[in-house]
N, C-alpha and C positions, 0 to 999 in steps of 0.2 A: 662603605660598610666594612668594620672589622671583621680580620678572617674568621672568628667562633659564631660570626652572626649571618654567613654567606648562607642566600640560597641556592640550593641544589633542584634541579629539576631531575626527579625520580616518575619509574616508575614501581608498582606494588600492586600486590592483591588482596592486603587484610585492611579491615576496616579503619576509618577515618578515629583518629587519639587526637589529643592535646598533645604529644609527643611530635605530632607530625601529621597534614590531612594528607591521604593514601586512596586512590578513588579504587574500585572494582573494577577489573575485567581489563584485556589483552589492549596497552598504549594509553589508557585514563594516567592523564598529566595531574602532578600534583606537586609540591614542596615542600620539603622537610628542610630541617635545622644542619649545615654541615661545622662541626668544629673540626679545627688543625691541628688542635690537640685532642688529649682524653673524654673518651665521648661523656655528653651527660644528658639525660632527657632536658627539657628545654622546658620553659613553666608556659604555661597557660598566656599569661603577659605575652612574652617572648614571640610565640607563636600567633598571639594576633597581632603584634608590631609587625611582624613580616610581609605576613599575609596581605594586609591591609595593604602597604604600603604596594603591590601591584594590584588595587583595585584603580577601577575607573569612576570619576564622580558619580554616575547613573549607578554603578554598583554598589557603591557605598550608599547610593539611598536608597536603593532595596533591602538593605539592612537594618532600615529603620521601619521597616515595615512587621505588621504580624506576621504575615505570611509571607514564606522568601523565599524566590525560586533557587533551581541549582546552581552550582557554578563549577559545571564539568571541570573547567582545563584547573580549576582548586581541588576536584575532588571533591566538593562538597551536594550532596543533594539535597535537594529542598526543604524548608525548617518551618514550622508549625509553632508560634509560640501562645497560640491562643490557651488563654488561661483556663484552667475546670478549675472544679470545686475537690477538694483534697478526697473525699469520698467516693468521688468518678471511678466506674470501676473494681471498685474493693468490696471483695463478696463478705467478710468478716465483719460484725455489727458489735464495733468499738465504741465505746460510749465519747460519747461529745466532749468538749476539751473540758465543760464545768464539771459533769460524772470525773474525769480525769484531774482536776483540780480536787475535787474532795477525797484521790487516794493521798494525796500529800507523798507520792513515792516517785521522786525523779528517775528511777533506774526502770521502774513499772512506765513511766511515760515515755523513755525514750526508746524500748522494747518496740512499742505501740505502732511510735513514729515509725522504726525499723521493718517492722512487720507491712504495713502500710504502703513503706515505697518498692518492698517486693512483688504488693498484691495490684498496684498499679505496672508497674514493668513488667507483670505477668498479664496484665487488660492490654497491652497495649494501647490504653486512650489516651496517651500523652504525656508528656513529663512533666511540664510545668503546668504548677500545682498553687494553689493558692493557700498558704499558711490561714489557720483560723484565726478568727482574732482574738487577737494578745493585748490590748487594753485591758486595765482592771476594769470590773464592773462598780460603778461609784452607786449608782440606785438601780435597788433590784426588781423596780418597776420597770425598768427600761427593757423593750424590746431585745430580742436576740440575744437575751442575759446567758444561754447557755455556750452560745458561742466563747465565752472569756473564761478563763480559766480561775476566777476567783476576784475578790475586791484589791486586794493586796499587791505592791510592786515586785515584790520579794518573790512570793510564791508563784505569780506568775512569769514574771525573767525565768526561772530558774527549770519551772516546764515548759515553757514556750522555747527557750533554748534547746534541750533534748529533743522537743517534740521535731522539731524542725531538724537540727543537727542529723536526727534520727532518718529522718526523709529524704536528707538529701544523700548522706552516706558517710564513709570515714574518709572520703580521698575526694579534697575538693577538683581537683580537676576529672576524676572519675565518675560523677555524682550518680546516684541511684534518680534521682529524681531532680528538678528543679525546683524548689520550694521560693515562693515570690509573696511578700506582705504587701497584701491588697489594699486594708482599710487604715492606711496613716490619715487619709481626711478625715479618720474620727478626730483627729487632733481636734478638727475644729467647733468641735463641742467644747471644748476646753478655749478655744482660739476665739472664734468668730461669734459663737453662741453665748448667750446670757449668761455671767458666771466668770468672766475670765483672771487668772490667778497666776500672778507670772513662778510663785514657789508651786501651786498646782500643777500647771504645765512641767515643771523642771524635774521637782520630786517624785510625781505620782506617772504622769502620764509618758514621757520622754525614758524613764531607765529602761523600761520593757521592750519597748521599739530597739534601743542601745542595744541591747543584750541579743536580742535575734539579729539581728545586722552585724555585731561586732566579730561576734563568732564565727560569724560564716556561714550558720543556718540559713538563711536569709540570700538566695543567689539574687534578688531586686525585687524593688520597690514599684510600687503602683498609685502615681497621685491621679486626681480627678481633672479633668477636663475647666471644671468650674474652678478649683484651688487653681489652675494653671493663670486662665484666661480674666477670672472675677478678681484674684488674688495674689498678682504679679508678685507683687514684693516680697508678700508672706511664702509663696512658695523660692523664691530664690533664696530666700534665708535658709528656706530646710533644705535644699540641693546645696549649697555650696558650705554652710557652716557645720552641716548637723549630717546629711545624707553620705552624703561624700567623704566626709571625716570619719566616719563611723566603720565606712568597708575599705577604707586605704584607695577609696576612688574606683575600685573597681564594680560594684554592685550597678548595675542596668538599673533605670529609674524610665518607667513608663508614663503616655498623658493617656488615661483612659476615655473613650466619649463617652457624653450622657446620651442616655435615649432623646431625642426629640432636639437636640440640640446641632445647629449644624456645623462641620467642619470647613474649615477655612484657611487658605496661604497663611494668613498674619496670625492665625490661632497656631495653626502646625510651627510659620517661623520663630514665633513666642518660647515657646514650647524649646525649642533648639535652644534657643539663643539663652534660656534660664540653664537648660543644662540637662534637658530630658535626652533621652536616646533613642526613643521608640514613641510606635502606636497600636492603643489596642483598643479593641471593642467598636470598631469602627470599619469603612471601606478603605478601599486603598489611597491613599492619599502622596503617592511619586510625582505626579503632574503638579501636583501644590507646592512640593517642595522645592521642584528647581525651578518652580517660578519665584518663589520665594530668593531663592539661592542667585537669578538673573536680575533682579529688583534690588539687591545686593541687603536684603535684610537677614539675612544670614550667612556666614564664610564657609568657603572649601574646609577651612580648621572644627572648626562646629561639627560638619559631619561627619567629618573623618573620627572627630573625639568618639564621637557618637557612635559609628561604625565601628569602629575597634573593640568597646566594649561590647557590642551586641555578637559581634564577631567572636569574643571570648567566650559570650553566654552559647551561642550556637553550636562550639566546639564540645562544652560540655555537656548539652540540650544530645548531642550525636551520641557522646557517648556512654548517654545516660541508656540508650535505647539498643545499644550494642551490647551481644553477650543473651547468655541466656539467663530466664528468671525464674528459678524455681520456688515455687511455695507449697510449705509445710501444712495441710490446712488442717491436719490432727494439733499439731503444735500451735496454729495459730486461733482453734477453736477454744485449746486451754487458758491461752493469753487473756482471749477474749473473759472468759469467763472468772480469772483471777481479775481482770482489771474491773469486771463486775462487780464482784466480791469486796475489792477492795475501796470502791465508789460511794460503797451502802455507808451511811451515817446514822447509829443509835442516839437517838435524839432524847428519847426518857428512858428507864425502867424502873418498876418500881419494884420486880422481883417477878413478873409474870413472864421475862422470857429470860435463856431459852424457854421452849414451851417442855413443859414432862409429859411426852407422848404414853398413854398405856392404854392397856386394852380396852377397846370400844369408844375410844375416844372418838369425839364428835365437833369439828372445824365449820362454822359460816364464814365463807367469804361474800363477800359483800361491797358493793362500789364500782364503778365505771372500768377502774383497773382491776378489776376482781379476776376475770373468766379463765386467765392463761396461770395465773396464781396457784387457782382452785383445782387446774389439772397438775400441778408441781404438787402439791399439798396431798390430795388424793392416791399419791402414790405410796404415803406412808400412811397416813389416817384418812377416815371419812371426810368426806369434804365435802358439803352443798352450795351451790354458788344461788345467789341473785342481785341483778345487779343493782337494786333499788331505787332506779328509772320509773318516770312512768311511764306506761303505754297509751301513745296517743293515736286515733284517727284523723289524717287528712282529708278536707274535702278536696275530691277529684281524683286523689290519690288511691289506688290498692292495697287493701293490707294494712296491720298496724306498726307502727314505728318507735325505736325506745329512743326516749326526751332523756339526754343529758344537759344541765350547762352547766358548760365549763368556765366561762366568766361570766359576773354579773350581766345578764342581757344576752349571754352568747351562746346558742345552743346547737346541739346536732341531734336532726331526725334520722336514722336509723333504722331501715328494717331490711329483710334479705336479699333485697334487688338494688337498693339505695340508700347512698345520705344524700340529708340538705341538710346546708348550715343557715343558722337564722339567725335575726342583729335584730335587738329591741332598740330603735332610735327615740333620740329625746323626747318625742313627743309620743311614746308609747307603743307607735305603729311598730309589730313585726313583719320585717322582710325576709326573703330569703336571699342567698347568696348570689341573686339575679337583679336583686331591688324590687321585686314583685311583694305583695303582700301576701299573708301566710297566715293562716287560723290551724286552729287545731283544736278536737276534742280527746278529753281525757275518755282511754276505756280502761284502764289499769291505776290503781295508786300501789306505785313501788314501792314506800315508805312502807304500806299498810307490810307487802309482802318482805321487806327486810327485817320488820319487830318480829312477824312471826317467825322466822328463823332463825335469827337470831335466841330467842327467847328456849328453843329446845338446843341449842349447840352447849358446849363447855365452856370454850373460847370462839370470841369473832373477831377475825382477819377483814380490818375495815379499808379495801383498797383505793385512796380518791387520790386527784390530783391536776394536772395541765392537760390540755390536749398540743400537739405539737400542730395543727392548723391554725390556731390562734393565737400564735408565740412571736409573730412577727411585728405585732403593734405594745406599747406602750400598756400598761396598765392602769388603774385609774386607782387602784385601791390593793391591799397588802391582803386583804381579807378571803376567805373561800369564797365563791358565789354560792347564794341563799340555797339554792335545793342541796348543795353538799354540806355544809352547815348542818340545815335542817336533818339528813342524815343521820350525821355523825352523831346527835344528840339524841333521836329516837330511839340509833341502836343502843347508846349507852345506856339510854333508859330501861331497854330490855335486859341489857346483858354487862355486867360492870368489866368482868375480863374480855377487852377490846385492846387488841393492839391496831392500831391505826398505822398502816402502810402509804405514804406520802411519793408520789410519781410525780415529777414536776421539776420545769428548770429554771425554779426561784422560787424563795423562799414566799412562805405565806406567813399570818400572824396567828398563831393556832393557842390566843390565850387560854380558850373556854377546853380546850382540848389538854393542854398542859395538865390543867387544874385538875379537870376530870376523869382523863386517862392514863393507863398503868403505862402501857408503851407505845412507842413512837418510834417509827422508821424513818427515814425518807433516802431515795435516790432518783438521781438527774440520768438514769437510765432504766430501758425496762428489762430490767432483771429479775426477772420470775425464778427461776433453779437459784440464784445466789440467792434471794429474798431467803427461799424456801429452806436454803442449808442453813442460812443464818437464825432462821425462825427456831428451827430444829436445833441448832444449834452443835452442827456438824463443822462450821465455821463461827468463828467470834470473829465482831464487826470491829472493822479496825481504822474507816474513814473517818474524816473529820470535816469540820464545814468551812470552807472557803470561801464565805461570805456572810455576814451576819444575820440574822434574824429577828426582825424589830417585835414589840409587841404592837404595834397599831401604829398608823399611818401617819400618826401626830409626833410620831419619833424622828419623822424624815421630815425634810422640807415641804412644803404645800405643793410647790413645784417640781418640774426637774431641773435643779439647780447644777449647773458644777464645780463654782464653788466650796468644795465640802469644806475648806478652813472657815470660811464666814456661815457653813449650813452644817457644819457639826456632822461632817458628812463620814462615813464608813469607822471602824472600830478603834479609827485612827484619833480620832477627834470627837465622837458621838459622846455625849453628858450625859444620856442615860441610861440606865440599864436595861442592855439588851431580855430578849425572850431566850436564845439560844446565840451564844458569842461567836466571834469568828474563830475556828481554828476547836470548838466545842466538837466531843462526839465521845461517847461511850461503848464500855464492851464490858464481856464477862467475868469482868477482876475487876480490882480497884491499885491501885498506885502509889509510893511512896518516894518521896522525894529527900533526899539528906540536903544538908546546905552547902550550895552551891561556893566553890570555891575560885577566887580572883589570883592568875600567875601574880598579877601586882594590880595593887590598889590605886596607882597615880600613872597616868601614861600621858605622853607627847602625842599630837595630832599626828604625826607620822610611824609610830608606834602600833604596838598588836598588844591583845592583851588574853589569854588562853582562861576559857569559862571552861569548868566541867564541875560535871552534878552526878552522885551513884542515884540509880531509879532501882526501885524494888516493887517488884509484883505481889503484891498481898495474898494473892489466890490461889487455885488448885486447878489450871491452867493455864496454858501457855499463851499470851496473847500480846498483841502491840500496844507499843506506844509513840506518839506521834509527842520528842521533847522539844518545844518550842521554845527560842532564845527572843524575848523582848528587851526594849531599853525604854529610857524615859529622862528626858531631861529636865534637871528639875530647876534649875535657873536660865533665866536667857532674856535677851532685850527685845524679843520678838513672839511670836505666840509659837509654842511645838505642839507637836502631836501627844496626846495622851499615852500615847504608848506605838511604840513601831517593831513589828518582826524583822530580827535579823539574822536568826538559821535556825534550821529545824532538821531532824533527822527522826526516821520511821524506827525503829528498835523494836525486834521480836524477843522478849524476856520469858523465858521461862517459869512456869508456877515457883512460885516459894525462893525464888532466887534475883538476882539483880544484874542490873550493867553498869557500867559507868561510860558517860555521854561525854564528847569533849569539845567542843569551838572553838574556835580561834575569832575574835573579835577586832575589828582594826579601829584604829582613834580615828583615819578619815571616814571609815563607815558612819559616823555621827555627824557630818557634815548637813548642811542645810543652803538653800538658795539665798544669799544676802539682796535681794532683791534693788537697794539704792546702792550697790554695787554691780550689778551684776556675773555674781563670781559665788563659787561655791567656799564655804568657811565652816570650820572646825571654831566653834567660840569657846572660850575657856568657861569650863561650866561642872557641875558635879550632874552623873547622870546613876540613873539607878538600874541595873540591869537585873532581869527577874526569870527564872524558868518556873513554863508550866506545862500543864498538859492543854490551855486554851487561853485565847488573850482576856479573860475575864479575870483573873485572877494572879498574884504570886504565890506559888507553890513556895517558893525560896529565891531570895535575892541578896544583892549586895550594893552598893554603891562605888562608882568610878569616877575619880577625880580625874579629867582631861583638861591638858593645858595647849590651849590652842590662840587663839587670838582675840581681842577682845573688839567689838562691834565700835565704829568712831561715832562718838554725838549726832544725831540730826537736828545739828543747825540746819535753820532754811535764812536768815538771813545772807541776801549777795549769791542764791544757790537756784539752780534752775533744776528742776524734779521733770525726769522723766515720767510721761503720766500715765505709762505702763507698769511704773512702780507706785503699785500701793499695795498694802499689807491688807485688806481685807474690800471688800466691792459688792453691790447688790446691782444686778440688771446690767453691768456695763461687758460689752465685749470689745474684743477686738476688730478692728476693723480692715487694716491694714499694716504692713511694714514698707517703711519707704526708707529706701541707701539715702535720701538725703533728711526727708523729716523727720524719720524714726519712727520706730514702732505709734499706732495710731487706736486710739480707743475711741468707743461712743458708745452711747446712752441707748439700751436697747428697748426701753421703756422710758414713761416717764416718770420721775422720781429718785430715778437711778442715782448710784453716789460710787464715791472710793473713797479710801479711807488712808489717811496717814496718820498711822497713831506711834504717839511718843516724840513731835518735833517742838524742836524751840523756836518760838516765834518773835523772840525779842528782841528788837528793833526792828524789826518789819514794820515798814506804812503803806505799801502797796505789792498788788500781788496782780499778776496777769499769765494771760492764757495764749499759746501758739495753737491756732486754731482755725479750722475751717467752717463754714456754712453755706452751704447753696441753697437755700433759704434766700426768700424777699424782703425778711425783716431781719433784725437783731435779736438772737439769741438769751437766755439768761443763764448764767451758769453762776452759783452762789458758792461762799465759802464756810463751812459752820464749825463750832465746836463743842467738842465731848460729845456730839450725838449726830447721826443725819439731820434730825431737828433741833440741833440746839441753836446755842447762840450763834445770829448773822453776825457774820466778821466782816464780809464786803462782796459787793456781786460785779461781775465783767459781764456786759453784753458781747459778745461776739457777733460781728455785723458782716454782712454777707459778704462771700468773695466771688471770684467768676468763674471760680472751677471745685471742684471737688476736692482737689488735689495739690490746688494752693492755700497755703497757710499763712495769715497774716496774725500780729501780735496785739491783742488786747489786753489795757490795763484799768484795773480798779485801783479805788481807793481800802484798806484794810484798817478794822477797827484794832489796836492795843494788844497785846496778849503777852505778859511779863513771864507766864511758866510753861515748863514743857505741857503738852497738850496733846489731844486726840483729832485731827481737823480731818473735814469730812467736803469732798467736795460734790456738790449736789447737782443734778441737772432737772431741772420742774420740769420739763419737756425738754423730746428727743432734738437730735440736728445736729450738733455742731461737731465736728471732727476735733480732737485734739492729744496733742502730741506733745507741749513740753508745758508744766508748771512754773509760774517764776516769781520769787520774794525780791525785792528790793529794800 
């Protein structure tokens, strides 16, 4: 060993650094860095290369464990890496990452983050922490929607970044916290799930993961048990190509267990041997591994890798937890309450708010979120609350209980000693949250007692929206459920000045409400005092929406697809016009925009190119604005997005005055996934770049000529198509990745297809498939053009093989086709694995 890299055997009394582990109390043996020359702290690396390298095999695999005992004569005592939930802890009620997504203000999120890993290091329950999820949200049906920070790549890198960065600290070997992304197996919505899109995957879902990993926010990763053990290949791909590259090799990559599932040598060896470090969610699993380690499916090198890194994670994990933690909690209740403030989205007005509070004024609040409203409210005017529930009786039960539902069929009974939640299933039966059956009599109609309240107030504060018990499943429909509907329509009936206050973490289709109501709120948190300032108008609302708003369920796919390029999916690609856009949200001024000016009109793909626009506040206060920089490209050989965010900044403008906003735009920021390449590409293309206040619109644009590269022919004659590449697909996922077949798709339904649009097929006479079937029979897999159902070109049976995983070559005959074309390759029924297309 070089002398700057000797170890010293020390002893010390202050706690254990990355600088050097130092145990507690009179002879605790430990090892620090000695140089021969000028001293220098030693990095985080340095110090697990050392370390490690006097451990003993048996010790090195207790390092791979969650829980790790001491190692006196290191100095180190025992390590905890069992994962919590980022909220563990934290006595401050921050709004959820989508509330935090609709402030559109990185400096407000990373605050948040910072706040956060003081208020845990002050709980002491742990450091490592589970990052929320940072996938866009593609459909706002989908369950746990408030977990994500918004639809958009852009918007959420950019707070998922701070959020985390924020959590962990400014000195990565010091960390305040251990921040760890849990849910990368969403990938496999995109991956393995119906939908799969190798430019989806690249564009949409892969830069966000990037950005918290790249940075450093991100001290490690958490794959599943299942991606490990079901999805060999696929996960080696993401630890060696995409995982590892991402954090210079250093980030810890965890196998999580599934419940019910059992742990095993050759799943634990598995697990090694791809490239994991650890285990979590699970029992101890040391006897498994050096049997594994004696059976020789996994080497001393493996877990030494393995060890070392967890070894770094542990160093930091120490002294994350070292030191004292003091929390502000005046400072951290204002936080709270700006990040409120700033969450709220003005969805309409048509001039009813703010509200003109004067004497004798008279407030209905009204709806399921009404009651803590009605006490904010009441503080400055009259206020009456009802929640316009009805009151029902239970047979068996005491007392009457207030009937909300909150989704179609889903309701909660309610009264001072208890709830029950009830599920109307298909066949009409209600259940309770037991699977018992459940009746109820009405004694109360709320309706009745909302019109009449309504009907004597001035204004009615209409508070409806989600319950957070029933946010964990899928949605069926974009719609309120019928009692809140019905609601909202009786009071307007009464009373036409109705602002409608929206709580909820996803968007609803609120046509009948647009049309007929002055205003409109919504926030993904419950913020009662910010509502109430903002109503009043003590604050001007200055969120925006971070995911779009459809008018009706026929705007989205039928399913949950994830596809969005083939389902016209998010505000990226969506054909119609939205209810409320992404990036949409109003305040108490209105906004002007001069024309946007280009440093230069023509740029190289390696080039920048500086947007700035003056914004002018029209009004007679001071309020924000949220300037959004889109692009669009307006030629290309392949399908683009309708429009993509590419910066945005929050600006507080002054009444009657302006600012000028400035970007810097880069020619590789326009790049795209070339898919029959596999490579990212800048195409020579003219693109139009536009600012607004939301992606519904240009306020002012201009057009950019970028010369980049131009896309080569697809010929398929003599060319074998990977059949992971296609440009558009219905039904087909992925299945697997294999180092020797390659990437492997199949038909997740029947009928499934993918599509190759724009190749030349001329001289092609036969076409075949590298393909598997474990299947008794022969397969059919057809080739068509211009449509899924167009013209049959030529069908390959693919005939069974003996494994799953062996792929044998089938060839058809193929009918003519003289001009470039759209070919679609169809599966009528599920089965056959495949992996390469081939023209002859």
């Amino acid at each position: 060993m070089k002398s700057s890299r000797l170890l010293r055997r020390t002893e010390s009394r202050s706690a254990c650094h990355p600088g050097g582990c130092r145990g507690r109390g009179k002879g605790a043996a430990t090892f620090r860095l000695a140089d021969t020359g000028q001293q220098q702290e030693p990095t985080p690396r340095q110090v697990a290369d050392d370390l490690v390298a006097t451990l003993s095999l048996a010790e090195k695999i207790e390092l791979t464990q969650q829980t790790q005992p001491a190692l006196p004569r290191l100095g180190l005592p025992a390590a905890d890496f069992t994962l919590r939930c980022v909220t563990d802890g934290v006595e401050s009620e921050f709004p959820l990452p989508l509330g935090l997504g609709s402030s559109w203000n990185p400096d407000l999120v990373a605050r948040v983050g910072v706040a956060m890993a003081d208020e845990i290091r002050a709980s002491g329950g742990g450091g490592v922490r589970e990052i929320p999820l940072v996938n866009p949200s593609y459909d706002p049906r989908h369950a746990r929607n408030e977990r994500g920070f918004g639809e958009d790549p852009l918007l959420c890198s950019k707070l998922g970044v701070v959020y985390a960065l924020g959590l962990r600290g400014p000195e990565k070997a010091h960390p305040k916290t251990v921040p760890v992304v849990r849910h990368v197996d969403d990938l496999d919505r995109c991956a393995m799930a119906p939908g799969f899109n190798l430019r989806v995957f690249n564009e949409y879902e892969m830069p966000v993961y990037r950005a918290v990993v790249e940075t450093g926010g991100a001290a490690g990763i958490v794959l599943s048990q299942m991606m490990i053990e079901d999805y060999p290949a696929l996960a080696a791909q993401l630890f060696q190509l995409v995982l590892r590259g991402w954090s210079d090799g250093e980030a810890a990559i965890w196998s999580e267990k599934q419940p019910g599932r059992p742990l095993t040598s050759g799943g634990q060896a598995l697990a090694l041997r791809l490239g994991a470090d650890a285990f979590m969610g699970g029992e101890r699993t040391v006897d498994e591994i050096a049997e594994a380690y004696h059976r020789g499916e996994v080497t001393e090198a493996m877990i030494t890798a393995a060890a070392r890194r967890m070894l770094m994670l542990r160093l930091q994990l120490l002294a994350s937890s070292s030191g004292p933690a003091h929390v502000d909690r005046k400072a951290h209740q204002e936080l709270v309450q700006r990040a409120s403030r700033e969450s709220i989205v003005l969805l309409r007005n048509d001039g009813l708010l703010p509200l003109l509070v004067g004497p004798g004024m008279r407030l209905a609040v009204i709806g399921p979120h009404g009651e803590g409203l009605a006490d904010e409210l009441s503080r400055r005017v009259t206020a009456q609350y009802v929640s316009g529930a009805d009151r029902v009786t239970v047979p068996g039960l005491d007392g009457e209980f207030e009937l909300t539902e909150w989704r179609a069929g889903r309701y909660t009974l309610t009264s001072e000693t208890m709830t029950i939640e009830a599920t109307t299933g298909p066949d009409g039966v209600v259940t309770d949250d037991e699977g018992e059956p459940l009746e109820w009599q009405r004694a109360a109609h709320g309706i009745a007692d909302a019109v009449a309240l309504a009907r004597e107030a001035d204004v009615v504060v209409l508070a409806i929206g989600s319950n957070p018990a029933f946010d964990g499943e899928n949605r069926a429909t974009l719609e309120l459920p019928p009692q809140q509907h019905q609601l909202v329509r009786a009071v307007r009936a009464a009373n036409p000045n109705v602002v409608l206050v929206v709580r909820s973490s996803y968007p609803y289709a609120l046509r009948w409400e647009d049309t007929y109501l002055p205003a409109i709120l919504w926030s993904a948190h419950p913020a009662d005092e910010a509502i109430a300032e903002i109503l009043f108008g003590d604050c001007a609302p200055s969120g925006r929406l971070p995911q779009t708003w459809y008018r009706a369920d026929d705007d989205l796919p039928p399913t949950l697809d994830y596809d969005l390029i083939q389902g016209s999916g998010t505000y990226m690609y969506q054909e119609c016009e939205p209810l409320y856009a992404f990036g949409h949200g109003l305040t108490y001024t209105t906004f002007t925009y001069e024309e946007l000016d280009l440093s230069s009109r023509v740029i190289n793909s390696h080039d920048s190119v500086t947007v700035t626009v003056r914004v002018r506040n029209n009004g007679f206060r001071d309020c924000h604005e949220v300037v959004q920089l889109y692009t669009r490209q307006l030629n290309s050989q392949v399908r683009q997005p309708r429009k993509v965010l590419r910066d945005f900044r929050k600006v507080l403008i002054p009444a009657r005055d302006s600012r000028t906003v400035t970007f810097r735009l880069r020619g590789a920021d326009l790049c795209f996934w070339d898919v029959t390449r596999d490579k990212w590409v800048v195409e020579t293309a003219l693109h139009e770049v536009f600012i607004g206040g939301s992606s519904a619109k240009a306020a002012t644009s201009a057009v950019l000529d970028v010369h980049g590269s131009t896309l080569p022919p697809r010929t398929l004659a003599g060319v074998a198509v990977n059949a992971h590449s296609y440009d558009e697909s219905m039904g087909v996922s992925l299945v697997d990745i294999s180092s020797v077949a390659g990437p492997v798709v199949a038909a997740a339904k029947d009928g499934a297809w993918l599509g190759l649009l724009g190749y030349d097929l001329n001289g092609c006479r036969s076409w075949s498939l590298t393909a598997s079937n474990d299947g008794d029979e022969p397969v059919p897999v057809e080739l068509r053009c211009g449509a899924p159902d167009g013209r049959l070109l030529g069908t390959v049976l693919v005939p069974p093989t003996t494994d799953r995983r062996r792929y044998a070559v089938a060839t058809g005959s193929l009918m003519p086709v003289d001009e470039i074309s759209d070919l679609f390759v169809v599966f009528p029924e599920q089965g056959p694995w495949i992996t390469r297309i081939g023209f002859a």
